[in-house]
HTML snippet that shows the backbone in 3Dmol.js (N, CA, C, O; Angstrom):
<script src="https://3Dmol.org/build/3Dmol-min.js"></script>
<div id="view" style="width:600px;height:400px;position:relative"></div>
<script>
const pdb = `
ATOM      1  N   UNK A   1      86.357 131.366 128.585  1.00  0.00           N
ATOM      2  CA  UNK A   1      87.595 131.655 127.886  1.00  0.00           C
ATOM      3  C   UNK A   1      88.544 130.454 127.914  1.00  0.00           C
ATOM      4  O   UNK A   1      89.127 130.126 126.881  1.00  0.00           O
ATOM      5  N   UNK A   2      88.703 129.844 128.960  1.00  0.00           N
ATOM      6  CA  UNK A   2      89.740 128.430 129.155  1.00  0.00           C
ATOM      7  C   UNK A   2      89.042 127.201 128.585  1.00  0.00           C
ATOM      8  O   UNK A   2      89.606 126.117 128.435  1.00  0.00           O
ATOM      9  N   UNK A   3      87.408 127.529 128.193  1.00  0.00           N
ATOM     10  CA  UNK A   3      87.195 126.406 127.164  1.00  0.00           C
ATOM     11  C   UNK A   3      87.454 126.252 125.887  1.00  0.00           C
ATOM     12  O   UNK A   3      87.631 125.135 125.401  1.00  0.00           O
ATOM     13  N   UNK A   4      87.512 127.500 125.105  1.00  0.00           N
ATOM     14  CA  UNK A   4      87.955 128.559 123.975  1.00  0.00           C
ATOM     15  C   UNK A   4      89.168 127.930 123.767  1.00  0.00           C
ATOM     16  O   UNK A   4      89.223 127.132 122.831  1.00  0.00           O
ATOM     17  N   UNK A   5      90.385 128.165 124.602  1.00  0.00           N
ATOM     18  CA  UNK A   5      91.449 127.950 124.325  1.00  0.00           C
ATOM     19  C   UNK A   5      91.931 126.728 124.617  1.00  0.00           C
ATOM     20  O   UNK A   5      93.094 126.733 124.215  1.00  0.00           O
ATOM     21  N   UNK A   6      91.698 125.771 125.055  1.00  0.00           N
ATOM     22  CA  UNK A   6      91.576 124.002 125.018  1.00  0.00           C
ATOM     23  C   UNK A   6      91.111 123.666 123.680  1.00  0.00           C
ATOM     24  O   UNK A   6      91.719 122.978 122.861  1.00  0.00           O
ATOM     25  N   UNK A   7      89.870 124.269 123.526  1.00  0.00           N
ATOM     26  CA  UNK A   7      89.476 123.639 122.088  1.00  0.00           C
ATOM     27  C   UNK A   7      90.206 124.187 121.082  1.00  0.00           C
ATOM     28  O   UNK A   7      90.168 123.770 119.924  1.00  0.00           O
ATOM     29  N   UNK A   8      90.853 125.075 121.447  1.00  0.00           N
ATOM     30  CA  UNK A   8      91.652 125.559 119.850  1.00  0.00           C
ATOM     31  C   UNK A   8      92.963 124.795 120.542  1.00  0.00           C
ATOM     32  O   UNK A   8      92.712 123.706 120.025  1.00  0.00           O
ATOM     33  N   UNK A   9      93.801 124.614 121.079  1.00  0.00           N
ATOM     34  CA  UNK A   9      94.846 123.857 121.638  1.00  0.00           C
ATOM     35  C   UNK A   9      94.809 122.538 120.881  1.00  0.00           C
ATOM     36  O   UNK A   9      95.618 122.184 120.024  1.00  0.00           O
ATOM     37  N   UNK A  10      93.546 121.733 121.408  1.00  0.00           N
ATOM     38  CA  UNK A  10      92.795 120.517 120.515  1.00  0.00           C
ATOM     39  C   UNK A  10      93.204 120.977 119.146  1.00  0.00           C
ATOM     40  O   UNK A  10      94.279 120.718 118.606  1.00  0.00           O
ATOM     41  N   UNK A  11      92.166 121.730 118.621  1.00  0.00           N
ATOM     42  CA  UNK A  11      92.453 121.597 117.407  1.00  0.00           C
ATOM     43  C   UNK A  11      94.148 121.798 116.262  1.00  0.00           C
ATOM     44  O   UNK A  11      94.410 121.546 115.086  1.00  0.00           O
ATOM     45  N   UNK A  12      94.902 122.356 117.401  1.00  0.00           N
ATOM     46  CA  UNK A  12      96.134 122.699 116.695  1.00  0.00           C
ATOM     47  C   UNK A  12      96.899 121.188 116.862  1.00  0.00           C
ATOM     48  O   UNK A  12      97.344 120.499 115.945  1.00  0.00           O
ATOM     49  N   UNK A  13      96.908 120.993 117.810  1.00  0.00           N
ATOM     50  CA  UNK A  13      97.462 119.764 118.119  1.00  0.00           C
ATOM     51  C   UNK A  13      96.854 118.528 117.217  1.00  0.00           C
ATOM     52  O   UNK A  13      97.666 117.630 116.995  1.00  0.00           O
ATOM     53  N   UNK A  14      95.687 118.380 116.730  1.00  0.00           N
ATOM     54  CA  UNK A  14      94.885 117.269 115.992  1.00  0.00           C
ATOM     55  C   UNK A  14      95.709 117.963 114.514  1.00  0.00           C
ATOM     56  O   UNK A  14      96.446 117.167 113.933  1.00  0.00           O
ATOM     57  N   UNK A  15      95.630 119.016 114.070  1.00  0.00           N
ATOM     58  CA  UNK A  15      96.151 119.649 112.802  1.00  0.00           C
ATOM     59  C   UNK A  15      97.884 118.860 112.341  1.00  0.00           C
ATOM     60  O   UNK A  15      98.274 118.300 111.317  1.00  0.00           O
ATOM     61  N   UNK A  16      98.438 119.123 113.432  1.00  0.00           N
ATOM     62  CA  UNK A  16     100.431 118.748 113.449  1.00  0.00           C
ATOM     63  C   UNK A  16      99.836 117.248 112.980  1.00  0.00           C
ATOM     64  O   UNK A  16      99.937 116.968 111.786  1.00  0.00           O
ATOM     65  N   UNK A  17      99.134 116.147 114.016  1.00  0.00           N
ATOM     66  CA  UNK A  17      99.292 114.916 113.956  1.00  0.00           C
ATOM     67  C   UNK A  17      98.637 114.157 112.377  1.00  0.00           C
ATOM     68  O   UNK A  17      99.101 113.260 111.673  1.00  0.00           O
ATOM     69  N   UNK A  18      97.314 115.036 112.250  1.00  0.00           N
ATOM     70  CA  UNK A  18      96.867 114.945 110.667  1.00  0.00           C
ATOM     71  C   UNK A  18      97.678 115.314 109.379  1.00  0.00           C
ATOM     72  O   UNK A  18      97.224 114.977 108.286  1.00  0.00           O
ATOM     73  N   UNK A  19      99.122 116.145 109.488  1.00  0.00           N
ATOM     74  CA  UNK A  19     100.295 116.658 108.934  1.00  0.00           C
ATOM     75  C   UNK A  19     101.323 115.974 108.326  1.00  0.00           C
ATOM     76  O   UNK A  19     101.690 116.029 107.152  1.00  0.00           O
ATOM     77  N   UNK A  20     101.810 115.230 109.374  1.00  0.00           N
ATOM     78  CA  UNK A  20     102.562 114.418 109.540  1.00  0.00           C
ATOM     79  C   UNK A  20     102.313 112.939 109.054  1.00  0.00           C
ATOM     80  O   UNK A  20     103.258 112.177 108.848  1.00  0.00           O
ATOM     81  N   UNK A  21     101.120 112.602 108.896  1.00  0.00           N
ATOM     82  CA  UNK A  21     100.690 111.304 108.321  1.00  0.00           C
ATOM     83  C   UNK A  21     100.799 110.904 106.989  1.00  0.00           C
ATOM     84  O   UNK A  21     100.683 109.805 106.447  1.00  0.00           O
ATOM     85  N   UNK A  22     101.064 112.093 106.549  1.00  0.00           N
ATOM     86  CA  UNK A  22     101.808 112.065 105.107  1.00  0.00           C
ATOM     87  C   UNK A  22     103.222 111.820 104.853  1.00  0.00           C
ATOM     88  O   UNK A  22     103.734 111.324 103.850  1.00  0.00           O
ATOM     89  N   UNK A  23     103.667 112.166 105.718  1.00  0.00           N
ATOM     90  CA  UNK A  23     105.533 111.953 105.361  1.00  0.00           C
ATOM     91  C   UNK A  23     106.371 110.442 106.229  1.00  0.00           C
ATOM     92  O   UNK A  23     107.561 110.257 106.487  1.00  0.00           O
ATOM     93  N   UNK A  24     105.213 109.617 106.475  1.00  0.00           N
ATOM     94  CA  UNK A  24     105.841 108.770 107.003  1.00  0.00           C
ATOM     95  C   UNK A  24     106.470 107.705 105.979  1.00  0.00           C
ATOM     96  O   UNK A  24     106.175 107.569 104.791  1.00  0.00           O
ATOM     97  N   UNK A  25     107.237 107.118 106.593  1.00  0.00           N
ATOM     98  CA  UNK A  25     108.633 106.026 105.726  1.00  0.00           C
ATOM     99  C   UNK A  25     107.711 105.325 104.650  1.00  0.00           C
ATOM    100  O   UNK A  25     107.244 104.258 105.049  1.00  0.00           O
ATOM    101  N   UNK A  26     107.395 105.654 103.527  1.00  0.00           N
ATOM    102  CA  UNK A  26     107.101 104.526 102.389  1.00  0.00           C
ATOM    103  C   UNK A  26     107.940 103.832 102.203  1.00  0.00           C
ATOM    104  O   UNK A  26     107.466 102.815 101.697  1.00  0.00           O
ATOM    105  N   UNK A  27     109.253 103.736 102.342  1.00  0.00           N
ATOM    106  CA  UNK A  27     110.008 102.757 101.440  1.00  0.00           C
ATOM    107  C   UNK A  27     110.387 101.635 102.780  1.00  0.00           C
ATOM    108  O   UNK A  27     111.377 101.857 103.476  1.00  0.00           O
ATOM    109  N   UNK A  28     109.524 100.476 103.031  1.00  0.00           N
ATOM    110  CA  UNK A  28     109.887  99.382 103.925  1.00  0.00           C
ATOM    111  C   UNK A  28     110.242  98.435 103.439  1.00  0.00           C
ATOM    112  O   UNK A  28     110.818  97.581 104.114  1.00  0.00           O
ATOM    113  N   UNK A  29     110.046  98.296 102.295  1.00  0.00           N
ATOM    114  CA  UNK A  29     110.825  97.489 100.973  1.00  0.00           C
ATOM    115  C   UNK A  29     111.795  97.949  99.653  1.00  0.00           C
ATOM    116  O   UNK A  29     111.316  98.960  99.139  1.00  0.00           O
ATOM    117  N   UNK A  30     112.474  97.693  99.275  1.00  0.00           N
ATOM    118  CA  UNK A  30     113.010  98.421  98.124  1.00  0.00           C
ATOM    119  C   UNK A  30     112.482  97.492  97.028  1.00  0.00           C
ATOM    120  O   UNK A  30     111.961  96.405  97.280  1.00  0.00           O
ATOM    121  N   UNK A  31     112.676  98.072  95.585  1.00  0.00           N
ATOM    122  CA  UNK A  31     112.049  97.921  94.443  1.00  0.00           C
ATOM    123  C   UNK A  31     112.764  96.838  93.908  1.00  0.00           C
ATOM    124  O   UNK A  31     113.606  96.270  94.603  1.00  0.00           O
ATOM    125  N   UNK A  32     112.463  96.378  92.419  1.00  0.00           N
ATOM    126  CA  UNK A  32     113.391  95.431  92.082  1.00  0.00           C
ATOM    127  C   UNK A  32     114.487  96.934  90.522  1.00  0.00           C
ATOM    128  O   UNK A  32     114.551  98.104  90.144  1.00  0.00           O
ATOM    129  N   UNK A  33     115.034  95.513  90.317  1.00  0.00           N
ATOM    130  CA  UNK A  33     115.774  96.406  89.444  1.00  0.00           C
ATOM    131  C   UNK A  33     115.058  97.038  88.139  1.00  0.00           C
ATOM    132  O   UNK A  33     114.209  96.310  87.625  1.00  0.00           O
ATOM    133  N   UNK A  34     115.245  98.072  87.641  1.00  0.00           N
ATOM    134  CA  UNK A  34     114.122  98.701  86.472  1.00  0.00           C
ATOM    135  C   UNK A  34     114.804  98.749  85.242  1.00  0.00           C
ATOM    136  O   UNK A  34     115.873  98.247  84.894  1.00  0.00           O
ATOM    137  N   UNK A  35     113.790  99.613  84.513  1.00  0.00           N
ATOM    138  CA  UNK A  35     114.458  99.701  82.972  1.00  0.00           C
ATOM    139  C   UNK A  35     114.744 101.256  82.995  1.00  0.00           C
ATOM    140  O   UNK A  35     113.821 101.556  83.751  1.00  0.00           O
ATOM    141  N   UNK A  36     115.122 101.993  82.820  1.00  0.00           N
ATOM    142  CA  UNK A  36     115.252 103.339  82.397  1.00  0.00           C
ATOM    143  C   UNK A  36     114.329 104.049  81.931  1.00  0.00           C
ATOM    144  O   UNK A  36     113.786 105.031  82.437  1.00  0.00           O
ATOM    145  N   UNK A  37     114.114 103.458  80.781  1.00  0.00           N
ATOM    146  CA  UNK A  37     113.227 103.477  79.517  1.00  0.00           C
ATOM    147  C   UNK A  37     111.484 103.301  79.740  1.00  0.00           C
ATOM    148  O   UNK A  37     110.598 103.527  78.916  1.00  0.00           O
ATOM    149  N   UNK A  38     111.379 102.879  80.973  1.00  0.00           N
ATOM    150  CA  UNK A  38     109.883 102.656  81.548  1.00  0.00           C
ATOM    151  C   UNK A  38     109.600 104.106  82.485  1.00  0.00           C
ATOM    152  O   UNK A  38     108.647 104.886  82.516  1.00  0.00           O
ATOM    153  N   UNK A  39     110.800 104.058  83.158  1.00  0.00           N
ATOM    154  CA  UNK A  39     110.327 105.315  83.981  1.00  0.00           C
ATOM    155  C   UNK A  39     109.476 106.582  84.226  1.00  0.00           C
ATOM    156  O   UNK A  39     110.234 107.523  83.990  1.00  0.00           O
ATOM    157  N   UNK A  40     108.353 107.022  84.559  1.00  0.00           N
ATOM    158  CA  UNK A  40     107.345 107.944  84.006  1.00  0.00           C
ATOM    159  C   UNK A  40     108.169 109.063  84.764  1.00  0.00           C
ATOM    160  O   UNK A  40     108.658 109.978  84.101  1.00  0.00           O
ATOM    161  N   UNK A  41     108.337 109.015  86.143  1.00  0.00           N
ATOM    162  CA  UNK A  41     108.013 110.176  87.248  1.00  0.00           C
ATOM    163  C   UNK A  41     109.373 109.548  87.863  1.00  0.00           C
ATOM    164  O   UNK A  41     109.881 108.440  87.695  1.00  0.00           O
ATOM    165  N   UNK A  42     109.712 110.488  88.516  1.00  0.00           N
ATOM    166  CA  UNK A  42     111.144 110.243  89.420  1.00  0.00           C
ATOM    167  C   UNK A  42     110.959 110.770  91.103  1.00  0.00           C
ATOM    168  O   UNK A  42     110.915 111.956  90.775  1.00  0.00           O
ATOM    169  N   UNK A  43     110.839 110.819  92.384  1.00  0.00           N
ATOM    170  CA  UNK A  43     110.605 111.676  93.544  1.00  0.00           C
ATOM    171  C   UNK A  43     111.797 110.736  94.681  1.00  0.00           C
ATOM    172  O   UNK A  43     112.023 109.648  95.211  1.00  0.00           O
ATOM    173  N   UNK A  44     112.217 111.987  94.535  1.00  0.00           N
ATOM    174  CA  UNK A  44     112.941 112.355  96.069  1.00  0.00           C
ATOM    175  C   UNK A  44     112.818 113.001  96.981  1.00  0.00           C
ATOM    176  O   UNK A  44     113.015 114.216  96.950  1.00  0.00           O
ATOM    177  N   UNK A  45     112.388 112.224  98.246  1.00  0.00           N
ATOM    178  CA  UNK A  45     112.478 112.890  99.372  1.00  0.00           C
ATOM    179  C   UNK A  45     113.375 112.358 100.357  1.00  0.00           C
ATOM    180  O   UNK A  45     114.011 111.311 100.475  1.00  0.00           O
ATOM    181  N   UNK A  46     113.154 113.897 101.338  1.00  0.00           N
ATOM    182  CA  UNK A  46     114.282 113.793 102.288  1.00  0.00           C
ATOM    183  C   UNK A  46     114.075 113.008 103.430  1.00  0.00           C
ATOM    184  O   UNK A  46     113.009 112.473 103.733  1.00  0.00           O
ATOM    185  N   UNK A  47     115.148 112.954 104.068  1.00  0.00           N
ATOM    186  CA  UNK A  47     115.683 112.146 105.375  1.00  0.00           C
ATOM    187  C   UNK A  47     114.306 112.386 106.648  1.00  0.00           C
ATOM    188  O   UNK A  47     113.961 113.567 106.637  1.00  0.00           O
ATOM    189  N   UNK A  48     113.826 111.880 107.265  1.00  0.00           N
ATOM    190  CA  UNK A  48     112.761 112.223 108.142  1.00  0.00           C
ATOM    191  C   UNK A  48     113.403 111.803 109.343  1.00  0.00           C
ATOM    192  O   UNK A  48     114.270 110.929 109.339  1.00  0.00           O
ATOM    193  N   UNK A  49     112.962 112.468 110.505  1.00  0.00           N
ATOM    194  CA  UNK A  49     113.211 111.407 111.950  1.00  0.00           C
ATOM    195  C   UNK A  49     112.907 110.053 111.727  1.00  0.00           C
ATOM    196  O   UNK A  49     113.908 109.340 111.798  1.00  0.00           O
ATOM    197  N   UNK A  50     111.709 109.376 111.444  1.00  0.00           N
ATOM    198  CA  UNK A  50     111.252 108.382 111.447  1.00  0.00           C
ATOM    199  C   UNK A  50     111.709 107.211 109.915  1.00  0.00           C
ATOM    200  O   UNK A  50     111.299 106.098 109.585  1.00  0.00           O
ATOM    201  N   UNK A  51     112.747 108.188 109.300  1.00  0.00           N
ATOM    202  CA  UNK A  51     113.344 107.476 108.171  1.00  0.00           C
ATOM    203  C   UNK A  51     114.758 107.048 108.386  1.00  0.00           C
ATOM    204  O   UNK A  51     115.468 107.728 109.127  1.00  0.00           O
ATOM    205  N   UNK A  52     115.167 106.116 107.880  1.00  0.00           N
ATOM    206  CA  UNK A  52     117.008 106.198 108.203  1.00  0.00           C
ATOM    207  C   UNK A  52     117.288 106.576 106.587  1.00  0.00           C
ATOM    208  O   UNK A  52     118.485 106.830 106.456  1.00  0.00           O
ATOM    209  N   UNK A  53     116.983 106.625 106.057  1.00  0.00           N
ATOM    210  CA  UNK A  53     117.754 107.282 104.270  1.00  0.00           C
ATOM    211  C   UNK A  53     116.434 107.993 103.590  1.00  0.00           C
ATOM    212  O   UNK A  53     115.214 107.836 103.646  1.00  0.00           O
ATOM    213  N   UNK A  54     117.163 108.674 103.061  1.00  0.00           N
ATOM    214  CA  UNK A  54     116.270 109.350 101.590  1.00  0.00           C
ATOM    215  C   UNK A  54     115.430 108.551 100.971  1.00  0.00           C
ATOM    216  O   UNK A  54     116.093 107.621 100.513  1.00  0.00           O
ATOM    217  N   UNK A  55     114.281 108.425 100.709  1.00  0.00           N
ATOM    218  CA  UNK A  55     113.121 107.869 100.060  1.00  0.00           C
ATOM    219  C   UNK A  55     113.403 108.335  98.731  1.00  0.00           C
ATOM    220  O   UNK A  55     113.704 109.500  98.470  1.00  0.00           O
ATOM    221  N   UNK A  56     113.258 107.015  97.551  1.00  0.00           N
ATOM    222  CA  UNK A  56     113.657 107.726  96.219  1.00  0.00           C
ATOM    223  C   UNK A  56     112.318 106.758  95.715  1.00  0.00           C
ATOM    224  O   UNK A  56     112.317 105.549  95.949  1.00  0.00           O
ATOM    225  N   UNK A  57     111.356 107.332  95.104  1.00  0.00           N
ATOM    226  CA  UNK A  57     110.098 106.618  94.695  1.00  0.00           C
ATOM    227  C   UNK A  57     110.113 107.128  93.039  1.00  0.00           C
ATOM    228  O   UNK A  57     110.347 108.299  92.739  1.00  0.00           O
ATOM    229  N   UNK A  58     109.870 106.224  92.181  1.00  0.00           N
ATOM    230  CA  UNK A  58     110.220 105.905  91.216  1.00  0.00           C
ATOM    231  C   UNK A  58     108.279 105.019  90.751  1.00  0.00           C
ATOM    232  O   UNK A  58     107.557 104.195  91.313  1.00  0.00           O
ATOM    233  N   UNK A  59     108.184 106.035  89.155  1.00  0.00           N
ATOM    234  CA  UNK A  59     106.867 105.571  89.174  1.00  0.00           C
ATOM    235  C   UNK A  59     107.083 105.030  87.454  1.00  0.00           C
ATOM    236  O   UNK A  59     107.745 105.627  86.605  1.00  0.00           O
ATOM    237  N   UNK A  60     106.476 104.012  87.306  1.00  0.00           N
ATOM    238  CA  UNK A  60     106.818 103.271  86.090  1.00  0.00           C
ATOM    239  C   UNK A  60     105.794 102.628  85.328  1.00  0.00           C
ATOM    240  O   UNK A  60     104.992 101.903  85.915  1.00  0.00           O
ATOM    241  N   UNK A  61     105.717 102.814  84.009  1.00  0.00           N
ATOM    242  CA  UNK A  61     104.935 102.457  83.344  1.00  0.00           C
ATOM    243  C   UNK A  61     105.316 101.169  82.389  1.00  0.00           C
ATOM    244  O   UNK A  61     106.382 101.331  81.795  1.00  0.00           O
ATOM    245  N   UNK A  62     104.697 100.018  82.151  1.00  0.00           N
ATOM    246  CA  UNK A  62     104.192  98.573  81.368  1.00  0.00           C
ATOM    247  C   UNK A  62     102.975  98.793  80.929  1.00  0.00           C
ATOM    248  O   UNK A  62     102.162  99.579  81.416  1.00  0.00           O
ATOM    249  N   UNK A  63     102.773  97.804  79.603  1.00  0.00           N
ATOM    250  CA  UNK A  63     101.765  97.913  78.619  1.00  0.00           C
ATOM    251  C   UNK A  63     101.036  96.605  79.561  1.00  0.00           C
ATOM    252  O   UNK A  63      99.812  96.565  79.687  1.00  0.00           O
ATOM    253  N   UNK A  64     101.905  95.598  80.171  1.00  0.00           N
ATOM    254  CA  UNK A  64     101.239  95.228  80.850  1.00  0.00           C
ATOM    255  C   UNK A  64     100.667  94.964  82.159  1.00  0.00           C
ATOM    256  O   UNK A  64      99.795  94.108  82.309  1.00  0.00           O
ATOM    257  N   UNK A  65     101.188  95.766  83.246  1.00  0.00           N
ATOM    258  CA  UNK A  65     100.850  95.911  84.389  1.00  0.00           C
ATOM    259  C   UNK A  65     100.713  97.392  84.695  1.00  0.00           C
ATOM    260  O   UNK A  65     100.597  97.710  85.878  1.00  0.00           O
ATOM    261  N   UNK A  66     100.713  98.605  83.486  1.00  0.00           N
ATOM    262  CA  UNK A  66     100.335  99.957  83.738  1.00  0.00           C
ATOM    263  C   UNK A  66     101.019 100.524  84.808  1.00  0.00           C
ATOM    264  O   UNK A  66     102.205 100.196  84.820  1.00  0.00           O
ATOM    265  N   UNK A  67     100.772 101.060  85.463  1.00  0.00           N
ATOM    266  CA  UNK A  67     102.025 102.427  86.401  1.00  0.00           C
ATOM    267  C   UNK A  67     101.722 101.739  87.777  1.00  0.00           C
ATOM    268  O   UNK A  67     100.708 101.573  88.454  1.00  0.00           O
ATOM    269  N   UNK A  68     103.057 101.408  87.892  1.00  0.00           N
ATOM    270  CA  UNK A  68     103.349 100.846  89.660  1.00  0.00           C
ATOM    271  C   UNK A  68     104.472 101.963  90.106  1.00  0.00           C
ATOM    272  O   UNK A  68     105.094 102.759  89.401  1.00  0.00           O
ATOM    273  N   UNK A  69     104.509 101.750  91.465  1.00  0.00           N
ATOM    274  CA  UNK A  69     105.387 102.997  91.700  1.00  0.00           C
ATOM    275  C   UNK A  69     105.860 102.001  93.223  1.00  0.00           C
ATOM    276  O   UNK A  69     105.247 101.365  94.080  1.00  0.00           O
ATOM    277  N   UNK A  70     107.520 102.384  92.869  1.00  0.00           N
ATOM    278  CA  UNK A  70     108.314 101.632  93.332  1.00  0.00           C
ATOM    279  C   UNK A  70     109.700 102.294  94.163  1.00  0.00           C
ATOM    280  O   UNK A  70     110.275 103.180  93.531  1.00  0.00           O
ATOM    281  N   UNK A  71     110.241 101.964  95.431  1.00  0.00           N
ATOM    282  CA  UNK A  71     110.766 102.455  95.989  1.00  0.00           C
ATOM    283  C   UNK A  71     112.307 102.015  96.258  1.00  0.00           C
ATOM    284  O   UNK A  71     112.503 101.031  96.972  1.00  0.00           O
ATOM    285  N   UNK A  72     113.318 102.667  95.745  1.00  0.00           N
ATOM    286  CA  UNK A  72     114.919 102.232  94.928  1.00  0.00           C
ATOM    287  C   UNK A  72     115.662 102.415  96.184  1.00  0.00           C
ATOM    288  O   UNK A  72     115.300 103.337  96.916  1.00  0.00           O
ATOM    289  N   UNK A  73     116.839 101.528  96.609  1.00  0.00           N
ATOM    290  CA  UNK A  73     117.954 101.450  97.619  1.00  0.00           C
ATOM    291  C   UNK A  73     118.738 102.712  96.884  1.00  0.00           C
ATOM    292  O   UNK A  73     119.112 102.632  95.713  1.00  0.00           O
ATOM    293  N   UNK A  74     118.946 103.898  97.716  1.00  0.00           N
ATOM    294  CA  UNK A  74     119.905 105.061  97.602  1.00  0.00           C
ATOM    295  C   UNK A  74     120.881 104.366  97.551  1.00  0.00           C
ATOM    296  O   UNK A  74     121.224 104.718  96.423  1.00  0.00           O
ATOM    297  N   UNK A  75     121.681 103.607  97.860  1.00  0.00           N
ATOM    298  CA  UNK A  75     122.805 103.194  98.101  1.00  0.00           C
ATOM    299  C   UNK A  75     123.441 102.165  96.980  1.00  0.00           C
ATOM    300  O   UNK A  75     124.598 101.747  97.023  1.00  0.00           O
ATOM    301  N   UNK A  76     122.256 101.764  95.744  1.00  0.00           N
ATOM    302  CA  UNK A  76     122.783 100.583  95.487  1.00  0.00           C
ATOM    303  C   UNK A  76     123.239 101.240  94.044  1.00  0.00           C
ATOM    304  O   UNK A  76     122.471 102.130  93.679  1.00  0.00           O
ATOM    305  N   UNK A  77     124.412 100.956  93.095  1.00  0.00           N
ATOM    306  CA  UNK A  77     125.106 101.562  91.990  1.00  0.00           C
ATOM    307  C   UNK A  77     124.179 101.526  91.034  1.00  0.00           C
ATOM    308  O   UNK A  77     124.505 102.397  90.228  1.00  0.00           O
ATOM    309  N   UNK A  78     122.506 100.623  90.425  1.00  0.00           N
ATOM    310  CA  UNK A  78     121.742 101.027  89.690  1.00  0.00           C
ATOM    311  C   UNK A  78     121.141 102.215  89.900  1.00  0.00           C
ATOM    312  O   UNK A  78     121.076 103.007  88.960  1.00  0.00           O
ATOM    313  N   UNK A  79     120.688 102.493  90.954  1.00  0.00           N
ATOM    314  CA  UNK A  79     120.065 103.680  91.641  1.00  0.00           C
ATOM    315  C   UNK A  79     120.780 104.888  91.415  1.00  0.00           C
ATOM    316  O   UNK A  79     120.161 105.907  91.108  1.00  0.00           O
ATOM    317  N   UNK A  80     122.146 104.884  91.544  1.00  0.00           N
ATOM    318  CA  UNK A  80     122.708 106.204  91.115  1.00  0.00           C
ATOM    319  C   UNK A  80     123.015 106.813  89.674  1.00  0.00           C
ATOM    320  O   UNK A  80     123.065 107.964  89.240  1.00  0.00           O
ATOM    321  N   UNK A  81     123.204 105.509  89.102  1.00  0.00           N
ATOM    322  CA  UNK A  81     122.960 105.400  87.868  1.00  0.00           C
ATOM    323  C   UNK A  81     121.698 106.140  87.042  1.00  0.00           C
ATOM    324  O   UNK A  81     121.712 106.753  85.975  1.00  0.00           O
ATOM    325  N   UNK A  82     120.949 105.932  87.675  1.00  0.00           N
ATOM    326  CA  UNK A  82     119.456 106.574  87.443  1.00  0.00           C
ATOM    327  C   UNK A  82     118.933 107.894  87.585  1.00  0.00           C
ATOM    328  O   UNK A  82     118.026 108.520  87.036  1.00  0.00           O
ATOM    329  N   UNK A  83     119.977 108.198  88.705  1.00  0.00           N
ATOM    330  CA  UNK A  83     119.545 109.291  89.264  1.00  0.00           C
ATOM    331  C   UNK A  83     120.757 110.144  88.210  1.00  0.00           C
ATOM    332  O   UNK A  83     120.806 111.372  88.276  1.00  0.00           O
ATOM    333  N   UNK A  84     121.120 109.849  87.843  1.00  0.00           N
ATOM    334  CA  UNK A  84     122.231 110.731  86.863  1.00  0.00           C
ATOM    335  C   UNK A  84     121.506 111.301  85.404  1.00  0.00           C
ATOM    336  O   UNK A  84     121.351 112.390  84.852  1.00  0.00           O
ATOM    337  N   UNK A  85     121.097 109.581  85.086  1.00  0.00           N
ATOM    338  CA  UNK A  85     120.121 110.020  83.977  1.00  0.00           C
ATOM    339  C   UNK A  85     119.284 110.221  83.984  1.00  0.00           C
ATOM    340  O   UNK A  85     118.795 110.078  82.863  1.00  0.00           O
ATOM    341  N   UNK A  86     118.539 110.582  84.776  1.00  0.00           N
ATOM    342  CA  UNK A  86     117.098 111.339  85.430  1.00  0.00           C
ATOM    343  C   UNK A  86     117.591 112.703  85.223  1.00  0.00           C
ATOM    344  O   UNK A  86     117.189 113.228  84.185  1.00  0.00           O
ATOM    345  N   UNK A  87     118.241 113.288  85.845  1.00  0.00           N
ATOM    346  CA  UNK A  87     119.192 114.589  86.014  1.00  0.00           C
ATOM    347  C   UNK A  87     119.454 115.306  84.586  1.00  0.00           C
ATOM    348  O   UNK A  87     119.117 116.479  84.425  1.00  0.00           O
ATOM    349  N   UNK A  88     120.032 114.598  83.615  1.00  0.00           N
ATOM    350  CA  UNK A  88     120.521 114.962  82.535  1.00  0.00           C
ATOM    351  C   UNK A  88     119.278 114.739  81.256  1.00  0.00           C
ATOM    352  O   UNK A  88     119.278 115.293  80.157  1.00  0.00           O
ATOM    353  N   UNK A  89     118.485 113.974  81.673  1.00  0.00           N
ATOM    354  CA  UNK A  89     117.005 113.654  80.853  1.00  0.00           C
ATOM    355  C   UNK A  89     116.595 115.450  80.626  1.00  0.00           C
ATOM    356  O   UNK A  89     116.495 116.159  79.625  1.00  0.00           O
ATOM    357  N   UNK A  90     116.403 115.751  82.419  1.00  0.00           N
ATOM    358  CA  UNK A  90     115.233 116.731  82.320  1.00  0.00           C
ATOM    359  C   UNK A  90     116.105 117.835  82.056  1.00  0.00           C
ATOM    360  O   UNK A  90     115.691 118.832  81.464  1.00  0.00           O
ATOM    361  N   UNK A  91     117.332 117.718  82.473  1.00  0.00           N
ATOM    362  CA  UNK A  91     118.083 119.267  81.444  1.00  0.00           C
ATOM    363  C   UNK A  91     117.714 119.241  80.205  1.00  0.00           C
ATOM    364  O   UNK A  91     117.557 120.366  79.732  1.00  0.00           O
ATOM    365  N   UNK A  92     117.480 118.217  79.372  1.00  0.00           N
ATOM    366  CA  UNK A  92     117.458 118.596  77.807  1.00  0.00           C
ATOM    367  C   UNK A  92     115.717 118.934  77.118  1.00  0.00           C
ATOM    368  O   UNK A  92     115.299 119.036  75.965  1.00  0.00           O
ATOM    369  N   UNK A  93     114.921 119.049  78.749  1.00  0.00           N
ATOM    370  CA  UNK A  93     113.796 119.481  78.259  1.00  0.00           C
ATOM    371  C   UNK A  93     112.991 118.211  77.912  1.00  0.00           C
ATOM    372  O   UNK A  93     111.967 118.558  77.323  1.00  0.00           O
ATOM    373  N   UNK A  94     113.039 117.321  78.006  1.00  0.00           N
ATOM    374  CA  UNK A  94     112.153 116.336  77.877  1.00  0.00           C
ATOM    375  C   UNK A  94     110.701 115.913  79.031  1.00  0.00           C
ATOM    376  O   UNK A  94     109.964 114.961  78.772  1.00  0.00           O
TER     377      UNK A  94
END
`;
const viewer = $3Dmol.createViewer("view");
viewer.addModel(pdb, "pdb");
viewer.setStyle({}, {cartoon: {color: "spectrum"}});
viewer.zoomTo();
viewer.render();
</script>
């Protein structure tokens, strides 16, 4: 019975750490400045322990370098800018 429950212990514990390997800090660089007009996809996520700000990942399409996906300073006045017209884009159903 106390081997039973070690190995499931194991396994819960291996489960959290395999979990978590997903939400770690992508943004260790920020992006350069964009076009609006390129923008495919927009994602925000939240604040993590292991993050100091909101992750805002931003996925963008060129005819000549095809879809890179790029990670925007919350803080900087293009960025909010964006996030406004991101906001008001998808109200009108687009």
């Amino acid at each position: 019975m106390k081997l039973l429950t070690a190995a499931l212990l194991l396994l819960i514990i291996a489960m959290c750490l395999a979990s978590t390997e997903g939400v770690k800090c992508k943004c260790s660089r920020k992006g350069p400045k964009i076009r609006f007009s390129n923008v495919r996809k927009l994602e925000i996520k939240p604040r993590y322990p292991f993050c100091v700000e909101e992750m805002i990942i931003v996925t963008l399409w060129t005819r000549v370098r095809g879809e890179q996906q790029h990670c925007l300073n919350p803080k900087r006045q293009n960025t909010v800018r964006l996030l406004k017209w991101y906001r008001v884009w998808k109200e009108k159903g687009r």
